[in-house]
Structure formats: structure tokens, C-alpha cells
VEXDO-165622 format. One record per residue (C-alpha): x, y, z; residue in three letters. Coordinates in Angstrom, 2 decimals. Each point is the difference from the previous one (the first is absolute). Layout:
# residues N
+---------+---------+---------+------+
!      px !      py !      pz ! type !
+---------+---------+---------+------+
!       X !       Y !       Z !  ALA !
...
+---------+---------+---------+------+
# end
This chain:
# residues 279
+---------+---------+---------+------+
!      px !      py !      pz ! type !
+---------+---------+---------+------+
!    0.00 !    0.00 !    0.00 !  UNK !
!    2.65 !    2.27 !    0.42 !  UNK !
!    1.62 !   -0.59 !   -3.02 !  UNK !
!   -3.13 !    1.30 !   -1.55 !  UNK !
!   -0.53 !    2.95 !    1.77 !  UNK !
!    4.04 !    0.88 !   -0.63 !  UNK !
!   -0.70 !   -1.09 !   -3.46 !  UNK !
!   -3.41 !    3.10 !   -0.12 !  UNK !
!    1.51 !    2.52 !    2.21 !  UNK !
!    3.81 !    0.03 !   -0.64 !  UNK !
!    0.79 !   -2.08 !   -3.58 !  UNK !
!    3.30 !    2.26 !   -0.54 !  UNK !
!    2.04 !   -0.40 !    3.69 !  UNK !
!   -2.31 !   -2.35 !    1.90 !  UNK !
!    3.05 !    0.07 !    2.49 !  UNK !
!   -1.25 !    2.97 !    1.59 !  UNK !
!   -3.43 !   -1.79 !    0.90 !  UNK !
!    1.95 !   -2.74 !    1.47 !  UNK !
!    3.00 !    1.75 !    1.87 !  UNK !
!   -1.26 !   -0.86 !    3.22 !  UNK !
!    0.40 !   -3.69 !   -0.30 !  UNK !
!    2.39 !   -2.22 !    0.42 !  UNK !
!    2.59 !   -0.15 !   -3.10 !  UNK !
!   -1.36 !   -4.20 !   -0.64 !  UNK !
!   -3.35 !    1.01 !    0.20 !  UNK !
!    0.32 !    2.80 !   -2.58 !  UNK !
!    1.87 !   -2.31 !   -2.23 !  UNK !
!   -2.60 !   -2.86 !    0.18 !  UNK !
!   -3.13 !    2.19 !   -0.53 !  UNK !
!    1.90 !    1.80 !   -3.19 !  UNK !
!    0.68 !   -3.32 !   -0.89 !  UNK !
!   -3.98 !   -0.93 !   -0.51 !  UNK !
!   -1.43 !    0.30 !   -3.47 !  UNK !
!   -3.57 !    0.83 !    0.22 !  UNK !
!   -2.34 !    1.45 !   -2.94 !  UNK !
!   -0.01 !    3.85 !   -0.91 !  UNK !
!   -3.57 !    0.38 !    0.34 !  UNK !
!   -0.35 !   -2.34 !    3.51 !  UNK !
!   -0.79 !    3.34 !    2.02 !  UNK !
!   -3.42 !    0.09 !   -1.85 !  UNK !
!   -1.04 !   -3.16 !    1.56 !  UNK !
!    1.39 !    0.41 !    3.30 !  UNK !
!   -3.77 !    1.07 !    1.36 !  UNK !
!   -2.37 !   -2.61 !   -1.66 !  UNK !
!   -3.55 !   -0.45 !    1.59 !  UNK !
!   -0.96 !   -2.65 !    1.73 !  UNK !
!   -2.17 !   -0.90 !   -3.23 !  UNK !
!    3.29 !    0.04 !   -2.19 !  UNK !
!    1.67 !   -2.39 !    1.94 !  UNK !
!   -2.98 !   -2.49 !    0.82 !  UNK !
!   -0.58 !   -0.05 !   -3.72 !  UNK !
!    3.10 !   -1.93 !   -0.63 !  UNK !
!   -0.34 !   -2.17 !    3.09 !  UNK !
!   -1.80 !   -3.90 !   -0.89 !  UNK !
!   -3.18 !    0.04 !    2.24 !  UNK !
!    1.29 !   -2.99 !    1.71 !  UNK !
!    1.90 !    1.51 !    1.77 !  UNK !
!   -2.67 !    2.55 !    1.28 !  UNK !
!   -2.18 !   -2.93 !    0.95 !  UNK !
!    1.14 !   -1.08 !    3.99 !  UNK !
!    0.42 !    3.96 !    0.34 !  UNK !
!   -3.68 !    0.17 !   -1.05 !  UNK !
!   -1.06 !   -2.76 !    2.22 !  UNK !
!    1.51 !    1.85 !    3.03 !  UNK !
!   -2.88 !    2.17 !   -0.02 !  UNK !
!   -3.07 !   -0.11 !    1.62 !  UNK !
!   -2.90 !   -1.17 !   -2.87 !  UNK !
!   -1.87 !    3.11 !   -0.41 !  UNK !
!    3.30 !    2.30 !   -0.51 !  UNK !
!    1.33 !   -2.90 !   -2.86 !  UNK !
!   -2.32 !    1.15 !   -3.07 !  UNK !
!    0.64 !    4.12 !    0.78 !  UNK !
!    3.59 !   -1.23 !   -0.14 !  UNK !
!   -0.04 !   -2.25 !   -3.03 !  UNK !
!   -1.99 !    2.46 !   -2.05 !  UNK !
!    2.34 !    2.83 !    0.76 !  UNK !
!    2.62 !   -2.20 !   -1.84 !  UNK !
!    1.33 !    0.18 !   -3.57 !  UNK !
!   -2.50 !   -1.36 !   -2.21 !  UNK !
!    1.76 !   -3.05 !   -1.31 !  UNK !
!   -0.07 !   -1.51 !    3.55 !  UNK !
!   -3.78 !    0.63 !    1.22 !  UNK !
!   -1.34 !   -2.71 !   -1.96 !  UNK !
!    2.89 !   -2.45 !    1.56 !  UNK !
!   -0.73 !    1.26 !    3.44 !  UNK !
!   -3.56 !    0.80 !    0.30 !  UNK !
!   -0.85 !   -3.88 !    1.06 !  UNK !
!    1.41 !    0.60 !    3.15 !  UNK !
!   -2.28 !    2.54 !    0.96 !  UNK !
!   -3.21 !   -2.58 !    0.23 !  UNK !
!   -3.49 !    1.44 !   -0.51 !  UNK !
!    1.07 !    3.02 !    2.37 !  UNK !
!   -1.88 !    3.67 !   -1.82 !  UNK !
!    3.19 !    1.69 !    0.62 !  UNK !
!    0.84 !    3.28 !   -1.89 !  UNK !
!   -1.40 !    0.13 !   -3.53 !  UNK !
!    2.35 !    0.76 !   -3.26 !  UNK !
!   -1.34 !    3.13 !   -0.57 !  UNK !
!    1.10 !    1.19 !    3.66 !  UNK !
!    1.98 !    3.45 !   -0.19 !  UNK !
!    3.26 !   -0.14 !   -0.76 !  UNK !
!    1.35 !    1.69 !    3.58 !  UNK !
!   -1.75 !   -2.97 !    1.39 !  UNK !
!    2.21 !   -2.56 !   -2.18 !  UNK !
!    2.99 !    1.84 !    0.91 !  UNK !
!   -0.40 !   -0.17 !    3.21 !  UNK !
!   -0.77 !   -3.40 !    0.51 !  UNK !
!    3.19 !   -0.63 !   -2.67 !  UNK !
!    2.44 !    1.96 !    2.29 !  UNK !
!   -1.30 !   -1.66 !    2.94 !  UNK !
!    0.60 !   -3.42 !   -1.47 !  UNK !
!    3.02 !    0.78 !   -1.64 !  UNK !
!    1.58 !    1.61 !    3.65 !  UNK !
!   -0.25 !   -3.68 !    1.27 !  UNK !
!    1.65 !   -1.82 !   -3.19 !  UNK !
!    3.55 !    1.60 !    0.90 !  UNK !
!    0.52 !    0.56 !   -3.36 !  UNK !
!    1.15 !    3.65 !    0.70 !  UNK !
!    3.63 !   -1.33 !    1.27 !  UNK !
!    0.66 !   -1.53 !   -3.92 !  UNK !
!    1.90 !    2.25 !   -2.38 !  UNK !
!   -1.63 !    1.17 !   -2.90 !  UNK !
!    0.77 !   -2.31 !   -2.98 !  UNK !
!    1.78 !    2.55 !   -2.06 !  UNK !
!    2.19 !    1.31 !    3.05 !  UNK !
!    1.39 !   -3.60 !    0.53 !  UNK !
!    3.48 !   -0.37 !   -1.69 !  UNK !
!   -0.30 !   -0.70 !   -3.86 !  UNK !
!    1.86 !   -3.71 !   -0.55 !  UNK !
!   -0.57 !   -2.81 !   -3.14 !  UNK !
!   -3.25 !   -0.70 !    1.43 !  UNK !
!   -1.61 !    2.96 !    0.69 !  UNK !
!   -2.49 !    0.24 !   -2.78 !  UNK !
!   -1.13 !   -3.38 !    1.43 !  UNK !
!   -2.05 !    2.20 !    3.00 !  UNK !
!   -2.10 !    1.41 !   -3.89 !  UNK !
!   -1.23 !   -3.07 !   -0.73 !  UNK !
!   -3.08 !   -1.97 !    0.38 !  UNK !
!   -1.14 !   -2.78 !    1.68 !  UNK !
!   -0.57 !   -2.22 !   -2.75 !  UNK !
!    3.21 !    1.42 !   -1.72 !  UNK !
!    1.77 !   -1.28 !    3.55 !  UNK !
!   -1.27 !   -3.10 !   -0.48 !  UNK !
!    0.98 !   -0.39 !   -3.59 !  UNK !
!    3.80 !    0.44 !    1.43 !  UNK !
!   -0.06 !   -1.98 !    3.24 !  UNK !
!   -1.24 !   -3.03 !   -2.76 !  UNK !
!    2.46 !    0.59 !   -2.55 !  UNK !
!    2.42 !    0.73 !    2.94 !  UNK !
!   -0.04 !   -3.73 !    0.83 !  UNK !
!    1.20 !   -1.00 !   -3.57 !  UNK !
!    3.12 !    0.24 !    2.09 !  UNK !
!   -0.55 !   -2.87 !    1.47 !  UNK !
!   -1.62 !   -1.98 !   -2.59 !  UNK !
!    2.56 !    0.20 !   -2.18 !  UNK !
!    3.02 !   -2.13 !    1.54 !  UNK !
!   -3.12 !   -2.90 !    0.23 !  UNK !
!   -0.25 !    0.19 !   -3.26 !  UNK !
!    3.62 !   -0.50 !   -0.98 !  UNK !
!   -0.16 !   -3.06 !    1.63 !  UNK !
!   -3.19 !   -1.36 !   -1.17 !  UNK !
!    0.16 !   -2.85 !   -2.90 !  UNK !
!   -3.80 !   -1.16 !    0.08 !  UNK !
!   -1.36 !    1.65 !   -2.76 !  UNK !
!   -3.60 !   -0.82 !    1.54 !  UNK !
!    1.53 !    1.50 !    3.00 !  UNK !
!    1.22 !    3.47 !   -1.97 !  UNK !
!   -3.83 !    0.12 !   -1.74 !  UNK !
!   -2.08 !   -0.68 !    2.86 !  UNK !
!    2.40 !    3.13 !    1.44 !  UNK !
!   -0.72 !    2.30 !   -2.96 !  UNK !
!   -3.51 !   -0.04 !    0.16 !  UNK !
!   -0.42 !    0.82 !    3.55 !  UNK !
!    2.09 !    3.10 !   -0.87 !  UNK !
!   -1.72 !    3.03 !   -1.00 !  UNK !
!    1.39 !    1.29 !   -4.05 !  UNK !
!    2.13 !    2.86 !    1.65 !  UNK !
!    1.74 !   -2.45 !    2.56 !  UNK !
!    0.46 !   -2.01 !   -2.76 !  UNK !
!    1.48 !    2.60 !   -2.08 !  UNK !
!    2.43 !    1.29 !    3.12 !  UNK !
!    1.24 !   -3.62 !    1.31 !  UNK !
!    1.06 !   -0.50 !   -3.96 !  UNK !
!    2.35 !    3.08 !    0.03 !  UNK !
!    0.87 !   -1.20 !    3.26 !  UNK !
!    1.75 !   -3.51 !   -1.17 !  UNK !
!    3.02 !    0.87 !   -1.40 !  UNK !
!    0.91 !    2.61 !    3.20 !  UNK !
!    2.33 !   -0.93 !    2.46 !  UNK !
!   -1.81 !   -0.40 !    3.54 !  UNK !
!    1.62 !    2.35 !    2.28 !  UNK !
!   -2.05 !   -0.37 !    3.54 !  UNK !
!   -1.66 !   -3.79 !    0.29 !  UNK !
!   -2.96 !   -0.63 !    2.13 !  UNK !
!   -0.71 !   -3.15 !    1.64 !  UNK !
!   -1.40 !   -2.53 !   -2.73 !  UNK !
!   -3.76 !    0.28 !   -0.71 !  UNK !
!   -0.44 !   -4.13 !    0.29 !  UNK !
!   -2.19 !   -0.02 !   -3.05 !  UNK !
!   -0.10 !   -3.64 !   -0.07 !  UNK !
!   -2.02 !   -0.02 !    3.27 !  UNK !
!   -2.93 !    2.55 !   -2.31 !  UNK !
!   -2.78 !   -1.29 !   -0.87 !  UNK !
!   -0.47 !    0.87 !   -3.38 !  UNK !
!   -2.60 !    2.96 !    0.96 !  UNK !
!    0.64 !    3.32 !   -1.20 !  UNK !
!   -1.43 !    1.82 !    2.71 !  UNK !
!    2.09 !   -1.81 !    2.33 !  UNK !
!    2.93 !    1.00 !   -2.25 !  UNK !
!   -0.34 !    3.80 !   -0.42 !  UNK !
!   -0.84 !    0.32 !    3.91 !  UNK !
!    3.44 !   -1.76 !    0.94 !  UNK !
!    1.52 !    2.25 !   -2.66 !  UNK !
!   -1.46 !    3.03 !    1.67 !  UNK !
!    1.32 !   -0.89 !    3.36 !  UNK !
!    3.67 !    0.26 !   -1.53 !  UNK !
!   -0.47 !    2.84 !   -2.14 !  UNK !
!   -1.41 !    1.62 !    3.37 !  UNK !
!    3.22 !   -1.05 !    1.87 !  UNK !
!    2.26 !    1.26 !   -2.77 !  UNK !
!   -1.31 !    3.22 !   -0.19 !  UNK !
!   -0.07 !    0.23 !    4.05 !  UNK !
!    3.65 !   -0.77 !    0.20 !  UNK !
!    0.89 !    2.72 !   -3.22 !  UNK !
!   -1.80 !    2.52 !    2.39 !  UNK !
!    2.24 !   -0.50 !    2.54 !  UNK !
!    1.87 !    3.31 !    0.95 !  UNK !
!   -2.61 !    1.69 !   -1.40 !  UNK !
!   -1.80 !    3.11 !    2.14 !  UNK !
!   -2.49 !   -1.60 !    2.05 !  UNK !
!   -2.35 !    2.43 !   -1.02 !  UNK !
!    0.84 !   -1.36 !   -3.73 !  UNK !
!   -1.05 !   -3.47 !    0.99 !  UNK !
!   -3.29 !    1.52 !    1.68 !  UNK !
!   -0.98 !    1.54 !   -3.33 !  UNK !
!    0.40 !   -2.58 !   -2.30 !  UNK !
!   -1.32 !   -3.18 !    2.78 !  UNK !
!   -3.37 !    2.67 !    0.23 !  UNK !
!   -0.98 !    0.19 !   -3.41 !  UNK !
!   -0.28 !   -4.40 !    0.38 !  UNK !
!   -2.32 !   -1.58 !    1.88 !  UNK !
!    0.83 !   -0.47 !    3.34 !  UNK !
!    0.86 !   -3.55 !   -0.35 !  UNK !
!    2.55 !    0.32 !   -2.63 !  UNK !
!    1.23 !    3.12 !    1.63 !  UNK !
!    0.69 !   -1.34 !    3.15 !  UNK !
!    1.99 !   -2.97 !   -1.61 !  UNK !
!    2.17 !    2.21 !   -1.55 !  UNK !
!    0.53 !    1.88 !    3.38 !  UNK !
!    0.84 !   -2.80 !    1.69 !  UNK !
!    3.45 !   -1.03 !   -2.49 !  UNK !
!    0.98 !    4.12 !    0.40 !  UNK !
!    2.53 !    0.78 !    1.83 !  UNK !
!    1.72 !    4.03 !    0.05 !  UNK !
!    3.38 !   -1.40 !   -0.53 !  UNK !
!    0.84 !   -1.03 !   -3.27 !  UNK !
!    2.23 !   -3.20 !   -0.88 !  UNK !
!    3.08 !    0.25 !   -2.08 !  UNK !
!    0.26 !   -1.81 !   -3.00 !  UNK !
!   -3.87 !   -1.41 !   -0.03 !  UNK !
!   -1.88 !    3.32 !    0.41 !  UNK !
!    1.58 !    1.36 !   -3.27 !  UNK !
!   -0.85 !   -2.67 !   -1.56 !  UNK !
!   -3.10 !   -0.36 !    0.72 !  UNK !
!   -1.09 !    3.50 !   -0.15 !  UNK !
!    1.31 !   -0.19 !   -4.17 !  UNK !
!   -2.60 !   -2.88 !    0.06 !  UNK !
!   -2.76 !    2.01 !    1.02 !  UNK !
!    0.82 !    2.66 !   -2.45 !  UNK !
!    0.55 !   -2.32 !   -2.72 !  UNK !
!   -3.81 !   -1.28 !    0.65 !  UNK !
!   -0.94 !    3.83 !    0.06 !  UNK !
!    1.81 !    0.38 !   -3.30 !  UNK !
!   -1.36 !   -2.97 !   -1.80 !  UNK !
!   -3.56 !    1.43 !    1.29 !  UNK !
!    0.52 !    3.63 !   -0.86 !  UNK !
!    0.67 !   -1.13 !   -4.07 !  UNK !
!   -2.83 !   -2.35 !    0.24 !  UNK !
!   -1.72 !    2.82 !   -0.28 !  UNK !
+---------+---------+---------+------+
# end
């Protein structure tokens, strides 16, 4: 944060902001890259912020409520989560929709006081890195990566497969674009090896398939977040669904790890890549 307000106030000799400090501390915050424009959204609304947020995460802060206060808070919301949350207000009358809007923003900032979500830095004052434009994205778009992400893994089983019923029955539970990535992926060298995927214990179901593929491409990109800003991995865990999002919280770690986070940081950008000219 104060990189950013050095960065609006002082651009020229941001030294003279800083003086006071300690000479480390000045270095380190100079040190941040952050984006030229983050001061604009240094003051979102509550609104702004909840918009990004997956609703299932709002849903045990919702429950904490009494029942009658639940609806007046779900329908002061963004409008792409009422319809998700409004079953947990039961058949209670509540506030209407057409309410005034001082009401709705008061119940919002009430609501959003208890979330603690005032403590996390704004996502464009966080340090820029490889995988910031990751925090832009979409669920589904995250979900597209995290499956391709597990290619990874997929790929030194197939090297070693030499059932040709095997390989088939292993194409067609693969969706065309993981397909198309664990192709290009064949002739790479594997630089950071997971433990094996024991494909000869699956069942031949796809679904069973693509949610133990998940699972690694979850703990993959968990462990290239690591040394991350923890506000970084509260961003990008918040636009999932809280079940996905907590599994990736739970491989994170703030220190980084020589020689495999690198790697496996390029891995998640060359997913992002091979996404971004899909398009």
C-alpha cells in the first residue's frame, strides 16, 4: 500500500516520502512493482468487492444471522449471488427488492464489517508477479487451468503406457483441449514429478478421471503460489468455490521453494498461455 501511495504522491523522489524509515524497509517497498493506476481502486465498495467473491463463501457468514435479518442481507448483495443465496432465507417476508437503496447499503456494510475482508489489499495494490492477471479471471476460466494444469501429471503415465486400449480408454475421458495440451506436452522434459497417479487402479470412468486430475492440478497450482502475498492467494482462492479454494489454501505456504517453485510457476503460465491463444 505504500508503494502505491509513493507511487501517486511522489513518482519523481519517492525517497522523501519514505525518509523516515529504516534504510531495508525503503529498499523493499521501492522494490514492489504494483500497477500505475492501483490508487483508483484502493477505495472499492463493499459491492465491488462482493461482486468478485463466489457466494459460497458468503454462505456460513449468512447463516450466522438470525433468520429474519438473512433475506435484507442477501438482497443487498450483488445480483449474481441473490439467486444462489436466497434459499437460505426460508419463507421469511424479509425486505423486498425494490427496498431503497440506503436500506441495501446499510445492511451491505453491516454484513460486510463482519466478513473481515477490510484487512485484504486491494487486488491491484498487491505486487505485480507472472501470475497476477490470474486474480482477472473467471471461475470457469480457473477451472479450465487447474484441469489442463494436471496434464503435468498425466503425461509421465503416458510415457510409460503400452496398452493401446489403455491410451484410448484415457483419451476419451479427456476433454479436446486436455487432449490438445498433454500432446504438446510429450516430447518436454519433466522438470518437477508428482507422485504417480496409479491409473491402473481407475476404473475406466471419466468422471472419476477428471476429478483425480483436478485434485493435482489444484495441488500444483497451490504449491506455484507459494511465496506469493497472502492477500494474492485470498483473491484468486475467492473467485472459486469454497471447496476448491480452500484446497488450494491448504498446499500454500508464504515461503517459496527453490528450484520447484520456478518451475512450477512457468507451468501455470504456460497453461495461461496456451488458454490466452485459444482464444
Amino acid at each position: 500500500m505504500l508503494r502505491v501511495l509513493v507511487n501517486q504522491y511522489q513518482p519523481r523522489k519517492p525517497e522523501l516520502l519514505l525518509k523516515a524509515l529504516p534504510q531495508e524497509e525503503i529498499k523493499a517497498i521501492l522494490s514492489q512493482e504494483v500497477q500505475p493506476d492501483a490508487i483508483k481502486f484502493v477505495c472499492l465498495s463493499p459491492e465491488e468487492i462482493l461482486q468478485k467473491v463466489h457466494y459460497s463463501w458468503l454462505k456460513p457468514e449468512i447463516e450466522k444471522w438470525p433468520s429474519p435479518i438473512r433475506e435484507m442481507i442477501v438482497l443487498s448483495l450483488p445480483e449474481p449471488q441473490i439467486s444462489k443465496l436466497l434459499p437460505l432465507c426460508g419463507t421469511s417476508a424479509g425486505m423486498s427488492p425494490s427496498s431503497s437503496s440506503l436500506t441495501k447499503k446499510f445492511m451491505l456494510s453491516q454484513f460486510y464489517a463482519k466478513l473481515g475482508y477490510k484487512e485484504i489489499l486491494p487486488a491491484a495494490c498487491l505486487p505485480i508477479s507472472p501470475l497476477s492477471p490470474l486474480i482477472e479471471w473467471k471461475k470457469e476460466r480457473l477451472i479450465e487451468l487447474l484441469d489442463l494444469l494436471s496434464m503435468y501429471d498425466l503425461v509421465a503415465e503416458v510415457r510409460q503406457m503400452i496398452d493401446k486400449n489403455q491410451v484410448m480408454r484415457l483419451q476419451n475421458a479427456l476433454s479436446p483441449l486436455q487432449r490438445i495440451f498433454l500432446r504438446s506436452l510429450l516430447p518436454q522434459k519433466e522438470k518437477v514429478t508428482g507422485t504417480p497417479l496409479k491409473l491402473k487402479d481407475w476404473n475406466g470412468v471419466p468422471q472419476q478421471l477428471q476429478q483425480l486430475l483436478q485434485k493435482r492440478g489444484i495441488a500444483r497450482i497451490g504449491k506455484a503460489l507459494c511465496g506469493q502475498h497472502p492477500d494474492f492467494l485470498w483473491h484468486l482462492t475467492h473467485i472459486l468455490d469454497i471447496g476448491r479454494g480452500n484446497l488450494i489454501a491448504s498446499c500454500y505456504s508464504t515461503n517459496s521453494f527453490p528450484g520447484v517453485t520456478p518451475a512450477l510457476v512457468q507451468q501455470v503460465v504456460n497453461v495461461m498461455n496456451f488458454l490466452n491463444h485459444k482464444e
